[in-house]
N, C-alpha and C positions, 0 to 999 in steps of 0.2 A: 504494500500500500504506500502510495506517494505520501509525503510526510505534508502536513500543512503548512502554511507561507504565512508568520506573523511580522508586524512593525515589533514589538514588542510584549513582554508576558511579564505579568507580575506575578510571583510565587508567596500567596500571602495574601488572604483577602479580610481580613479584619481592618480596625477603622484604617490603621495606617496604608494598606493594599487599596482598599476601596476607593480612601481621599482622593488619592494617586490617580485611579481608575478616573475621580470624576473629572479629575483636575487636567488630564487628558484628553478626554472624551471630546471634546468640540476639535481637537487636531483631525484631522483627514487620515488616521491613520488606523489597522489593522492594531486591535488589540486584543489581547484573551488576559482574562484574571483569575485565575485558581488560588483554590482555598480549600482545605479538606475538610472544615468540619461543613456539615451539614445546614440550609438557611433555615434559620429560629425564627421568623419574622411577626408570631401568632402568641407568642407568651404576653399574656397579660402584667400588666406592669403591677405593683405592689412595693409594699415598705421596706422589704430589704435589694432592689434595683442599687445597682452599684452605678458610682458617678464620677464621669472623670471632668478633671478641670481643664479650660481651654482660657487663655490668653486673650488678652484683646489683639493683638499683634496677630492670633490665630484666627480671631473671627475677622478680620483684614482677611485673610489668607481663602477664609471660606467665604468672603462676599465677593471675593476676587473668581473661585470656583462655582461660584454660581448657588451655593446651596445656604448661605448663612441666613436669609430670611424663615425659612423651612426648622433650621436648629434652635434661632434665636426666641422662636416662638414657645420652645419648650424647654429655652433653659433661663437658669437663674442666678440673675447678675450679683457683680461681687461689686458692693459700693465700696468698701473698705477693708485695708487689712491690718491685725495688731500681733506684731514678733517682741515677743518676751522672752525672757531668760527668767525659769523656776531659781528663785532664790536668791535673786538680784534686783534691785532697782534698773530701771532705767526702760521702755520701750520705743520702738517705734512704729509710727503711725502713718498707714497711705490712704489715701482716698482719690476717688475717681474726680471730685470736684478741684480738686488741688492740680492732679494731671488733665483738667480740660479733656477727660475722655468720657465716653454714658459711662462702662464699669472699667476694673482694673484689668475683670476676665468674666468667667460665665461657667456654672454647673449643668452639667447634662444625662440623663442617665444614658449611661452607654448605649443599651439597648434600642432607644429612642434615637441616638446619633447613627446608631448602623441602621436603623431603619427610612430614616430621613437619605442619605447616601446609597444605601439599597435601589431605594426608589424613584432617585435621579439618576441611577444606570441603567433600570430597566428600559427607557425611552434611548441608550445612546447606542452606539457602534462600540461599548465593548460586549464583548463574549465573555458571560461568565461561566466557569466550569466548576461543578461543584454537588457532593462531594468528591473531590479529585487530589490527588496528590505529584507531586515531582517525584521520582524514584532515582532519575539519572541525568546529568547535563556530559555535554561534550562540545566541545566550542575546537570553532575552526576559522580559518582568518573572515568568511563574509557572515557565519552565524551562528550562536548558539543553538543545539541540537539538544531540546528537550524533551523528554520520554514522560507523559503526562496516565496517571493511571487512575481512571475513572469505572462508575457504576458502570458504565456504555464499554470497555474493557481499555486498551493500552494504544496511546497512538501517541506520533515521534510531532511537536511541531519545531517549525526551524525560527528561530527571530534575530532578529536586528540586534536587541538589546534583550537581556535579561535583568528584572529588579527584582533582588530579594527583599522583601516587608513579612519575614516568615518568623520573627522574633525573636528573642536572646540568645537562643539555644538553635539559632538558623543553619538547617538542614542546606539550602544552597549555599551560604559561606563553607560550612564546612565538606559538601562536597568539591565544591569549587578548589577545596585546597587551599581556603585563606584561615590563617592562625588569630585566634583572640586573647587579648589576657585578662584575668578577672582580680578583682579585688575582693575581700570578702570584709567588709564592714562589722562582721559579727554583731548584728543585728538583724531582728526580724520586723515587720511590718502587721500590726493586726487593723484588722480593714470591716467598718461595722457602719451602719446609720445607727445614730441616734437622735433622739429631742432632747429638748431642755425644757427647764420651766419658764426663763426670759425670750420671748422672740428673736431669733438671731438677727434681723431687720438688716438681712445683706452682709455680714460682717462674718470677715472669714478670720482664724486665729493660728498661728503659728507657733507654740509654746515649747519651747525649748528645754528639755528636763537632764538630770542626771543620766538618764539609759537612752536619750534619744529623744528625738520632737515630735510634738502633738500635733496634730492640725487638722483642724475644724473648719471645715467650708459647708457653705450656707445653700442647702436643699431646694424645693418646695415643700410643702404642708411643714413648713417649722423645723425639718429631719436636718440632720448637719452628714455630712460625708467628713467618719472618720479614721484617720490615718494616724496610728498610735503607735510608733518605735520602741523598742525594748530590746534589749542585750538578750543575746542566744541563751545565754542558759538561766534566762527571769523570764520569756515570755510564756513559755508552758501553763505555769504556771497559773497568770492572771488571763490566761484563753480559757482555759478549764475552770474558771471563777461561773459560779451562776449568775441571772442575769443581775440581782440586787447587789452582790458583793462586785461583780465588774460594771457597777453604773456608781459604787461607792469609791471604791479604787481607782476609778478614770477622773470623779470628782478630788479626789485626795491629789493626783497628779498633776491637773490641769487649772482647777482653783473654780472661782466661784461667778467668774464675768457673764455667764448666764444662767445663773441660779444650779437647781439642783440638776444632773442628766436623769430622766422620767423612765426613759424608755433605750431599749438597744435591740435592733434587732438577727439576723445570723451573722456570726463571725466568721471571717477567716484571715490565715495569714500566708504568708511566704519571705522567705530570706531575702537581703538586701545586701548587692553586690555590686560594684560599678564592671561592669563591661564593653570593653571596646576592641571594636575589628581592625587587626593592624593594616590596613584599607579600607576603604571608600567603593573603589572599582578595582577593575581585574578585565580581562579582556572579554568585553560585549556583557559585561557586567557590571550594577551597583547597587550599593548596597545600602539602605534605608532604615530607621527606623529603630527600632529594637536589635535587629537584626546588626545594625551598625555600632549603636550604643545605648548601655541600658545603664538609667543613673539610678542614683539613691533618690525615693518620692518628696525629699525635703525641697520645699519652694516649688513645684508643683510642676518641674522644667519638661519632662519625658517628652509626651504627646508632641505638646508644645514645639518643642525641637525638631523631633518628627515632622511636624508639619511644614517649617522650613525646609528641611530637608527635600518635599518635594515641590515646596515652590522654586527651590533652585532648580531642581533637575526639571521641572514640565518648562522653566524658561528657555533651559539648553535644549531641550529635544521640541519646543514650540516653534526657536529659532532654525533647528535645520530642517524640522517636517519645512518651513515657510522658502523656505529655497530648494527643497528637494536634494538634500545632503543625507546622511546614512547616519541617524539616532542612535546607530552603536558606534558611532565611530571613535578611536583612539582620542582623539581633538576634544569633541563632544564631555565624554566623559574626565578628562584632564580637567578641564573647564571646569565641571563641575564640582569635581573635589578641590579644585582652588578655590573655589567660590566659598566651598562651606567649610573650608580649614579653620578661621577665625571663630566663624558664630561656635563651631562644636568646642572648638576648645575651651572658649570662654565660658559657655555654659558649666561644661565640665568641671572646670576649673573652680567656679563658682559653687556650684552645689557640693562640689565632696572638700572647699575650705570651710563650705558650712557644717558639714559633718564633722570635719576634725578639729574646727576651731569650738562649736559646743561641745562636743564631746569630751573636750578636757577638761578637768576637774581641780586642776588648778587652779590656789587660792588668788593669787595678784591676775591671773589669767580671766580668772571670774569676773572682777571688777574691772579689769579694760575691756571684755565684751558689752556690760553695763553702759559705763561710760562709752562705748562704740555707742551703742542705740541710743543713747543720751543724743550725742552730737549728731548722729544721721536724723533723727527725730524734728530736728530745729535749726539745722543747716540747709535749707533749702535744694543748692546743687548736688549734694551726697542724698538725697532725699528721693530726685528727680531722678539721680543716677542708679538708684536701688530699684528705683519704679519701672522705668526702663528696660534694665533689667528683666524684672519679673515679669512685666509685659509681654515681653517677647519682639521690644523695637529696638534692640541694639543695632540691631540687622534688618533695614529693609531696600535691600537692593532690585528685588526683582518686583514685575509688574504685581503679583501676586500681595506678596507682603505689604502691598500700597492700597491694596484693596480694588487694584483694577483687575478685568479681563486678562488672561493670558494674551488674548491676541487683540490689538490693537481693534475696533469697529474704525470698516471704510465709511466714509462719508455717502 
């Protein structure tokens, strides 16, 4: 059987895969998106819906992709954010009215974001395949030679370019033969919705403890989305607490800025490790996402970065679809990992100095973190430049990131 003729294949259709897919989709180009797990599209939503945070810099990205009116609808803005240190003086405080932006960023339940992007692909020219999985690549100088195996059984397509968006633990890097190194934070991450008694009224919380940071982002129906850090061998522990004694214990932790927590509902956790691909791209390959690099949840960077990631790359492969140049080419992708050398490393950089600068429990260490948030708090330009940051605007070079079209509208 003749093999099929793709522009491109994404390996990976979760939010990071799919974005991709929409952020594509108006190119002239031949695309297929595989994803192995199966589409959920029919579960009904409820209290324990997990929610991830998106950037304002991100929702640029998706007003640029065409779908931010459709997510904006169901998610819920962050007017303000407050980073403290357990056991010190001193915080600091953002708000969206200070940055002249509507919020800093915006809660979404996942489910809801993959279904909003779902259903902006259904109408476009990608091909999604699914459930299906990648078993084999083999790259030759004009294509990546992908072995795709599905319900319908086993077929080779050939593409231009290959993206993995296939997650931390990504089956194309490592078949590709590209090496990663991990760091391991020894720390876990337990991940729950709760309430409180005080209305969160938009206000998202950062709380920085002895075992790792709190952080509290603001739901709908009052539920906060949270993300609670603890040392590998304490979180057992307060996961296995019932729900009174782990709504006692999160208040003991976290303090009292919205009264008592009421309610929590399923938990779960996983390890916290920074991850990075010692590459970008590879030949008629790149690599996105998780897949590329996976942070620590502190300051809420992951997705967010992600989504950069493929505002960069749809600019590169928008500009050679627009001339009829070859979207896997050597040029192409060089381009792109030059593009995104800066923005990844600083994030990086950022998020795991914030892990190891709270993380230490050093006394005089203590009080200059303090005193840090003191001065960011009331210095205006340190203020702007942390907001910035968190936003997601350090970086907005390409059309996307501006909140425009990928492709320029002719007159």
């Amino acid at each position: 059987m003749q093999a099929e003729s793709m522009d491109i294949v994404i390996a990976g259709g979760g939010m990071v895969g799919a974005s991709l897919a929409a952020a594509l989709s108006g190119l002239h180009l031949n695309i297929a998106l595989i994803e192995a797990s199966p589409a959920e599209l029919t579960q009904l939503s409820g209290y324990d819906d997990r929610a991830i945070a998106l950037s304002y810099g991100s929702s640029q990205i998706l007003k640029g992709v065409g779908v931010w009116k459709d997510v904006a609808e169901a998610a819920n803005p962050i007017d303000s954010i407050h980073v403290s240190d357990r056991g010190h003086f001193g915080a600091t405080r953002l708000n969206a009215q200070q940055q002249k932006v509507p919020a800093l960023g915006y809660l979404i339940q996942a489910q809801t974001y993959g279904q909003v992007v779902n259903r902006y692909l259904e109408g476009s020219n990608v091909r999604v395949i699914q459930p299906a999985k990648i078993d084999a690549v083999e790259t030759s100088d004009a294509t990546q030679n992908v072995s795709v195996m599905s319900e319908s059984g086993i077929e080779t397509i050939q593409t231009k370019l290959l993206v993995a968006c296939d997650g931390g633990n990504s089956a194309i890097r490592k078949m590709s033969g590209i090496s990663a190194t991990t760091h391991d934070y020894e720390q876990v991450a337990i991940i729950a919705n709760v309430s409180t008694e005080v209305p969160h009224e938009n206000r998202a919380f950062e709380r920085f403890t002895e075992q790792g940071p709190i952080a509290l982002l603001p739901m709908s129906d009052n539920r906060c989305s949270l993300v609670w850090t603890l040392e590998t061998n304490n979180y057992q522990s307060v996961l296995n607490l019932d729900d009174d004694a782990f709504l006692t214990a999160l208040g003991e932790a976290f303090g009292f800025r919205l009264g008592r927590f009421t309610r929590v509902g399923r938990r779960s956790s996983f390890p916290l490790a920074l991850t990075q691909s010692s590459k970008l791209i590879s030949d008629r390959l790149a690599i996105i996402g998780n897949a590329a690099h996976t942070l620590h949840p502190v300051a809420g960077q992951g997705l967010n970065l992600a989504l950069r990631d493929i505002a960069d790359l749809a600019e590169q492969i928008a500009h050679a679809a627009k001339h009829q140049e070859d979207v896997g080419s050597s040029e192409l992708l060089n381009a792109y990992a030059r593009v995104r050398q800066k923005d990844t490393a600083r994030t990086i950089q950022y998020t795991d100095s914030l892990v190891k600068l709270f993380s230490n429990q050093n006394f005089l260490i203590g009080h200059a973190r303090a005193a840090g948030l003191t001065i960011v708090d009331r210095l205006t330009p340190f203020r702007t430049l942390l907001a910035r940051q968190s936003m997601g605007l350090a970086s907005q070079s390409s059309r996307l990131a501006r909140g425009l079209p990928l492709l320029k509208e002719t007159p």
